[in-house]
C-alpha positions in Angstrom: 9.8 146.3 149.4 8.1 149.8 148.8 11.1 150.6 146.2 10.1 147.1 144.8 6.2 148.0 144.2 7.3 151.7 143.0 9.9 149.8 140.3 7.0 147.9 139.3 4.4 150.7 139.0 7.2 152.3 137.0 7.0 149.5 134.6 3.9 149.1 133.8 3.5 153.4 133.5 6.1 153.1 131.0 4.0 150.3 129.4 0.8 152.3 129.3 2.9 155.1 128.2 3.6 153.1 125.0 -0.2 151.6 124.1 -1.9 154.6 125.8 -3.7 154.9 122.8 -4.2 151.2 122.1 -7.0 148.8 124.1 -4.1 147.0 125.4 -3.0 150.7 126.3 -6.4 151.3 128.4 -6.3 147.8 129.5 -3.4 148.2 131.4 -4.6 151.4 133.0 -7.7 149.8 133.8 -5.5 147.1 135.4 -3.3 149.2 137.5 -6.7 151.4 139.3 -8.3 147.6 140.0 -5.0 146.7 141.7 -4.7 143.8 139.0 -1.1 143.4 136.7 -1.8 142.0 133.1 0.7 141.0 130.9 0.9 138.7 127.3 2.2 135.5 126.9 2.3 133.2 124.1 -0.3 130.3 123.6 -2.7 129.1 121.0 -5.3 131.8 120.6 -8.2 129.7 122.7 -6.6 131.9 125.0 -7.2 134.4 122.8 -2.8 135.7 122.9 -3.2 135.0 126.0 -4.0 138.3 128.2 -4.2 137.0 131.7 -4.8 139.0 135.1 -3.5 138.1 138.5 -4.7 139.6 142.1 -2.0 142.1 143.7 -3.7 143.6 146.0 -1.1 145.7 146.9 -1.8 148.1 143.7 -3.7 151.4 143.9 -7.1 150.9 145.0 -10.4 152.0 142.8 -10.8 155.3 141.6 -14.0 156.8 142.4 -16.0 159.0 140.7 -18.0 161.7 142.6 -21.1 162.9 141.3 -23.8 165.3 142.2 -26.9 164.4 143.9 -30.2 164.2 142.6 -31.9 167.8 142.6 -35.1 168.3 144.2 -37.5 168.4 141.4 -38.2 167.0 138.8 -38.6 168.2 135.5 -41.2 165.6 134.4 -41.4 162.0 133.0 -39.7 160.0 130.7 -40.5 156.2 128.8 -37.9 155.0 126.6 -39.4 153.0 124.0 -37.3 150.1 122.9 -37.5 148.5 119.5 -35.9 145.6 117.9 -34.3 142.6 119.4 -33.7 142.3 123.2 -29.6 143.4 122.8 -30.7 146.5 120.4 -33.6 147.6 122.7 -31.6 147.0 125.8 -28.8 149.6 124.6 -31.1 151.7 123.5 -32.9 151.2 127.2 -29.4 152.3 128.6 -28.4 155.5 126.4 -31.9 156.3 127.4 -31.6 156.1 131.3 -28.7 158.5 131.1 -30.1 161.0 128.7 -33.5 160.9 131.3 -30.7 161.7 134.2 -29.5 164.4 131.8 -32.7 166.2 131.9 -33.5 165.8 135.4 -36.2 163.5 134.4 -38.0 160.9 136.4 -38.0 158.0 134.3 -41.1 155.1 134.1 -40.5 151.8 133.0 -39.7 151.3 129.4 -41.9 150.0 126.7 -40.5 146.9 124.8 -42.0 146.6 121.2 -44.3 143.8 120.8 -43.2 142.4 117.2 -44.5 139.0 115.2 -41.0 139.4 113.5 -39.0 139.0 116.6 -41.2 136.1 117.4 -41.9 138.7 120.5 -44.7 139.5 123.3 -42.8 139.7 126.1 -42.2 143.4 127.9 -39.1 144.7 130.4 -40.7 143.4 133.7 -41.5 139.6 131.3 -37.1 139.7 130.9 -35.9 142.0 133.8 -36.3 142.1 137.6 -38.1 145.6 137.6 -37.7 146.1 141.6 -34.2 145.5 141.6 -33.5 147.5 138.9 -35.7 150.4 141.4 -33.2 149.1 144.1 -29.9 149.7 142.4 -30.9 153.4 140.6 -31.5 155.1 143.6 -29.6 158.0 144.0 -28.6 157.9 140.2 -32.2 158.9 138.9 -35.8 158.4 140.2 -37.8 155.4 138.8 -41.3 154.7 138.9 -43.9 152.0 138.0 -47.0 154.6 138.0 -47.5 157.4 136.8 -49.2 160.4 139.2 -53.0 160.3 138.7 -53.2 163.9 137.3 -51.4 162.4 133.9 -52.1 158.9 134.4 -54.5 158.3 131.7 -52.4 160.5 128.6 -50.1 159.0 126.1 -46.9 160.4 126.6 -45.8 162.9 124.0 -43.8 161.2 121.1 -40.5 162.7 120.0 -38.7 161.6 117.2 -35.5 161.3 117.6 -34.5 159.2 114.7 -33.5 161.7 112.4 -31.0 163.8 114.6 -27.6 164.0 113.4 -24.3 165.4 114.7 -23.9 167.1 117.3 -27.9 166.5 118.9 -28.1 168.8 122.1 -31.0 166.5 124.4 -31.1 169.6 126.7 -31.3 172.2 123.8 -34.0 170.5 121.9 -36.3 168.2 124.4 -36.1 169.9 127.5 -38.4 172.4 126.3 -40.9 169.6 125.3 -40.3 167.7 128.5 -41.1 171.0 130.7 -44.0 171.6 128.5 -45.8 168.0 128.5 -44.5 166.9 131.4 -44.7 163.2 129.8 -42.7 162.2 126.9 -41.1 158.9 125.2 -38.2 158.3 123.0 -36.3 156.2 121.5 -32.4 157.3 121.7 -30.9 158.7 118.5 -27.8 156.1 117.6 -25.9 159.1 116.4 -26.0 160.7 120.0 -22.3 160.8 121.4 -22.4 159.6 125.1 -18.5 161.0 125.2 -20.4 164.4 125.8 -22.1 163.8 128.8 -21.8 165.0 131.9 -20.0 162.6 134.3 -23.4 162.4 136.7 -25.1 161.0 133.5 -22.6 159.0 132.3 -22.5 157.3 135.9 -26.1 156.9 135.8 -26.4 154.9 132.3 -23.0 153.0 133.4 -25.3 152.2 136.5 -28.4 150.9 134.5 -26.2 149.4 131.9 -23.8 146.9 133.9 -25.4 147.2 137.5 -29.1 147.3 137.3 -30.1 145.0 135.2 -30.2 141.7 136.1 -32.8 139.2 134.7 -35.8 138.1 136.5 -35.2 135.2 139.2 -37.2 132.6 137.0 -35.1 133.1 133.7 -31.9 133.4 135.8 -32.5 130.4 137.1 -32.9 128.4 133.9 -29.9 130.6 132.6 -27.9 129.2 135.2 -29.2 125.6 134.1 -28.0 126.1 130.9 -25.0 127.0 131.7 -24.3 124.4 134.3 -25.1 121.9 131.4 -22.1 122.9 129.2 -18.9 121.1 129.5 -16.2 123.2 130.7 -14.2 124.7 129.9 -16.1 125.9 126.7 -16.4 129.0 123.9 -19.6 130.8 122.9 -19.6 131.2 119.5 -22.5 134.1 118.1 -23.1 132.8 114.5 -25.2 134.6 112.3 -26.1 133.0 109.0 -30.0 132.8 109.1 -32.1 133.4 106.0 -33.3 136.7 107.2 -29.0 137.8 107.8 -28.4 137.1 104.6 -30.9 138.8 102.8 -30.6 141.6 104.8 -26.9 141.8 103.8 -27.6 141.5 99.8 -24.3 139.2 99.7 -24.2 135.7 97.2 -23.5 132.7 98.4 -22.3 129.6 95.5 -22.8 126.0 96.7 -25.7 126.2 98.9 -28.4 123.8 99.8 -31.3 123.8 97.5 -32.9 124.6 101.1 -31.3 127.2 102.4 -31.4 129.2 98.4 -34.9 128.8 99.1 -35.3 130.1 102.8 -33.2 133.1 101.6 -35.2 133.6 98.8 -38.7 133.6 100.5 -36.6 136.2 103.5 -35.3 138.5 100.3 -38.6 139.8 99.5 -37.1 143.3 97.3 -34.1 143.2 98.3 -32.1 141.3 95.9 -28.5 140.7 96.1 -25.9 143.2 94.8 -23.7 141.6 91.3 -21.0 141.8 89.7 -18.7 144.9 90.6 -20.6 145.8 93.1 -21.2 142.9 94.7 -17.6 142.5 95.0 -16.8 145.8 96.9 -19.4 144.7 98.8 -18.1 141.6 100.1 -14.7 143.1 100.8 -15.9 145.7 102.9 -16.9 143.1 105.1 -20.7 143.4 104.8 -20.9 140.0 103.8 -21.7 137.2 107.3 -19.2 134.5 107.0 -20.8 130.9 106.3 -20.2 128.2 108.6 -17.7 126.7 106.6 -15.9 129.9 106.4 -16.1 130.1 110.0 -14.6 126.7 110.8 -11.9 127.7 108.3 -11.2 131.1 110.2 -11.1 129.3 113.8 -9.0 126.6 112.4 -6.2 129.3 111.2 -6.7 130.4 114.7 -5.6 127.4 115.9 -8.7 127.0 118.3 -8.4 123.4 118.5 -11.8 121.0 117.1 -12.0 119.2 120.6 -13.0 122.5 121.9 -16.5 122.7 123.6 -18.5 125.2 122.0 -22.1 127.1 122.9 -23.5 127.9 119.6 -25.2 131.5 120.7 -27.2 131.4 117.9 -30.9 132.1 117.0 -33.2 130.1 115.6 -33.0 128.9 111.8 -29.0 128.4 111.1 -28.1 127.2 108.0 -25.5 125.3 106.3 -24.1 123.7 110.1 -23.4 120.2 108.5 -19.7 121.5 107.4 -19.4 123.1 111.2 -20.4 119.9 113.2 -18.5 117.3 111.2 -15.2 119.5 111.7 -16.1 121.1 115.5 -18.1 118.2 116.8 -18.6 119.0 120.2 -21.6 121.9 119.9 -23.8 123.2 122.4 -27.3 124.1 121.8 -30.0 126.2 124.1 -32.7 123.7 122.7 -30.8 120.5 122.9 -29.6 121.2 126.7 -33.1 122.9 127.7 -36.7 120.8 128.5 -38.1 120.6 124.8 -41.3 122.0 126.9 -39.9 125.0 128.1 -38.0 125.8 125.3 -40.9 125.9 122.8 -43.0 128.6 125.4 -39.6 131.0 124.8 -40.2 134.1 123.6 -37.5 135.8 121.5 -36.4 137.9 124.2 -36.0 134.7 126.9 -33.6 132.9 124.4 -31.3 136.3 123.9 -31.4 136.8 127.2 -30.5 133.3 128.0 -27.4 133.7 125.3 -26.8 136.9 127.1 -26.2 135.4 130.2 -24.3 132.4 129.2 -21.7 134.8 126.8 -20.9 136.3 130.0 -19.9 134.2 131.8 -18.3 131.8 129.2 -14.3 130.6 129.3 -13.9 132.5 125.8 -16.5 134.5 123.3 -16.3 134.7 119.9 -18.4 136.6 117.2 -18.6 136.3 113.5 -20.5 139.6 113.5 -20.6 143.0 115.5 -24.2 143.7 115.7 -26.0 145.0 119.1 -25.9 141.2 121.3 -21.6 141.4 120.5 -21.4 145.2 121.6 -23.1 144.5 124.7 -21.6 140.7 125.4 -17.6 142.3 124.7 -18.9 145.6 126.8 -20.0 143.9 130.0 -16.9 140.8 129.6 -14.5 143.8 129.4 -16.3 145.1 132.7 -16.1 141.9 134.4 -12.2 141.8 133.1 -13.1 138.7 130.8 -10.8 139.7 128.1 -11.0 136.7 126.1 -13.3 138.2 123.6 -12.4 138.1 119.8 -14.2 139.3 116.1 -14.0 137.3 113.6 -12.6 140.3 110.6 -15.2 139.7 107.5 -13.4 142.3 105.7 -9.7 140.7 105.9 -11.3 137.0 104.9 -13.2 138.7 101.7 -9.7 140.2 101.2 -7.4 137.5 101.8 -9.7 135.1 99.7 -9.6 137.5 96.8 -5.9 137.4 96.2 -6.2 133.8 95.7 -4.6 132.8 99.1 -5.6 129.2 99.9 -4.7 126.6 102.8 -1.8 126.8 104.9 -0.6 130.7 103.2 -4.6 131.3 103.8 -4.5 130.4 107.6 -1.3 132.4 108.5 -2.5 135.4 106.8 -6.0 135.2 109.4 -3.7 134.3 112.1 -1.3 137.5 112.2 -4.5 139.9 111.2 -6.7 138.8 114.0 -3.7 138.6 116.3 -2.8 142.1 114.8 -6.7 143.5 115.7 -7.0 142.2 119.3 -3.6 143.5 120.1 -5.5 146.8 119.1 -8.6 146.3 119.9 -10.5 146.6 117.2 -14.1 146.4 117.5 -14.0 145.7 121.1 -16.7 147.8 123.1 -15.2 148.4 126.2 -17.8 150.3 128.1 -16.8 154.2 128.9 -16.9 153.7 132.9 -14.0 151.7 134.0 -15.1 153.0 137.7 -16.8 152.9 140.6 -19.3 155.3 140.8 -20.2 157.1 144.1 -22.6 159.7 145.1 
């Protein structure tokens, strides 16, 4: 039996030892220190090539990662202050927790940026259960609701980090304002390589990031309604194709609705859409967010079938679904399965949070983008070991569609790149903490 399990073990070394450097490669590893075997088997790409997992217990157990014990004192305090939509400011949140752990900082809540455009007024404590969040950092870093009385009434310093590029040393260049104000606030610099930190602070924003925060009791509650009221087995699909996407992206669209031309027109403000060459290199770098209709062209060459149950992951203001629904007629909506009531009192925030929680914990995810919700929806499902998580490639479509390809020779050519990128995972976030952290 034990030269069975070492044959085995053998196996799958000599399998990692082949993809090492693939995410089928750290996959596998990841399997083998969970005590779980994965292998591929063939299928129609609902189940996404079909990686599945099975228990053997048997299998190494966990590694663990030590890491040093909060010092003493502290070096002062820290608020992180988040801008954006809920995913961006919620990453940002999370790069921030470990960069305060960095500096020996104790670390106040966060402020959440109160914006018309996001349809916004709701703060951290309105979308996250603060004292759990208290509960579960302990021992990673020290966080506090109040500040002490003697600084209580100051505005915290304001660094700007926005601007740093390279190689940006936290220690090097805010320590000294930290020590010296004893109160500052950030906002994390998206250049800022989390590869270099110290395992103590990687372990604490892998703590904050896919332990900590778990939504308030009231919102989980409706999060859980929502997603007890999708059939199952189902896919969330994130599709992006509001007014304010495409002008943003400065991509052309023929054969629009007189309606949407018009949304996008009044969202476009200065920025006008690129032409001619330009607009062309444009598209097939893969700036361009695929339509509906190109989307239901893209899961059809995946072969996901039409019956499938979908949960459109979507914000408000899609346009052009008529071609989606009469094609993939089974689609889920937040404010068709929600009380009309409580749905109109959502805040921006509540909704991503709600589309958060369901992409989770769906059957299968798929995006037609890679903004900051997809990072952190593929990040934590890869955590979980949900691996059924696919991109949609905007690039290879703009590519393919150039060269004329068309129907059937159209569908193959989407099927073998897509099958070609999840083999290697490509744009898949898996999160830099594939351990359990212990202090």
């Amino acid at each position: 039996m034990e030269r069975q399990e070492d044959s085995r073990m053998a196996s799958l070394q000599m399998v990692v030892t082949r993809t090492s450097h693939s995410f089928l490669g750290r996959l596998f590893l990841y399997c083998v220190e969970k005590g779980i075997v994965c292998w591929l088997a063939g299928g129609s790409l609902f189940d996404f090539f079909s990686v599945r997992t099975f228990d053997q217990p048997s299998l190494q157990t966990p590694a663990l990662v030590f890491c040093s014990a909060l010092p003493d004192e502290s070096n002062g305090y820290i608020r992180i202050d988040c801008y954006g939509g809920l995913n961006q400011m919620r990453r940002d949140f999370c790069d921030g927790v470990g960069i305060a752990r960095l500096l020996n900082a104790t670390l106040i809540l966060p402020k959440f940026e109160v914006a018309a455009y996001w349809n916004e007024s709701s703060g951290f404590a309105d979308v996250f259960d603060v004292d759990y969040f208290i509960q579960k950092m302990s021992g990673f870093i020290k966080v506090v609701k109040d500040l002490p009385t003697d600084i209580a009434s100051k505005e915290p310093f304001r660094v700007d980090c926005s601007k740093r590029k390279g190689q940006f040393d936290y220690r090097e260049s805010i320590l000294p304002l930290l020590l010296e104000h004893r109160y500052i606030s950030f906002t994390p610099a998206m250049s800022q390589r989390r590869d270099r930190y110290p395992q103590y602070a990687k372990a604490t924003l892998c703590q904050a990031c896919y332990s900590a925060l778990r939504v308030t009791s009231s919102l989980e509650k409706k999060a859980i309604e929502l997603l007890d009221a999708i059939p199952k087995p189902f896919l969330s699909l994130h599709l992006r194709f509001e007014p304010d996407m495409v002008a943003y992206s400065r991509c052309e669209y023929p054969n629009l609705s007189l309606s949407s031309v018009a949304a996008i027109e009044a969202a476009q403000v200065d920025k006008k859409p690129w032409t001619g060459e330009l607009a062309q290199s444009w598209r097939k770098r893969g700036k361009c967010p695929l339509t509906p209709n190109e989307t239901v062209l893209v899961l059809q060459s995946l072969r996901i079938p039409t019956s499938t149950n979908i949960y459109l992951a979507a914000g408000d203001g899609l346009m052009e679904m008529e071609g989606f629904t009469s094609v993939y007629t089974k689609v889920f909506t937040k404010s068709a399965l929600l009380n009309h009531e409580d749905f109109t009192r959502m805040h921006g925030n509540t909704k991503a949070a709600l589309d958060y929680y369901v992409s989770i914990n769906s059957d299968a995810y798929v995006a037609t983008y890679f903004g900051n919700m997809d990072k952190m929806v593929a990040a934590m499902r890869a955590f979980k070991g949900m691996h059924k998580t696919l991109f949609l490639s905007r690039k290879a479509f703009a590519e393919l569609t150039s060269q004329g390809l068309q129907e059937e020779k159209l569908k193959k050519a989407l099927w073998e790149v897509h099958k070609n990128d999840f083999e290697i995972g490509r744009g898949s976030a898996l999160p830099g903490c594939f351990c359990e952290s212990k202090l």
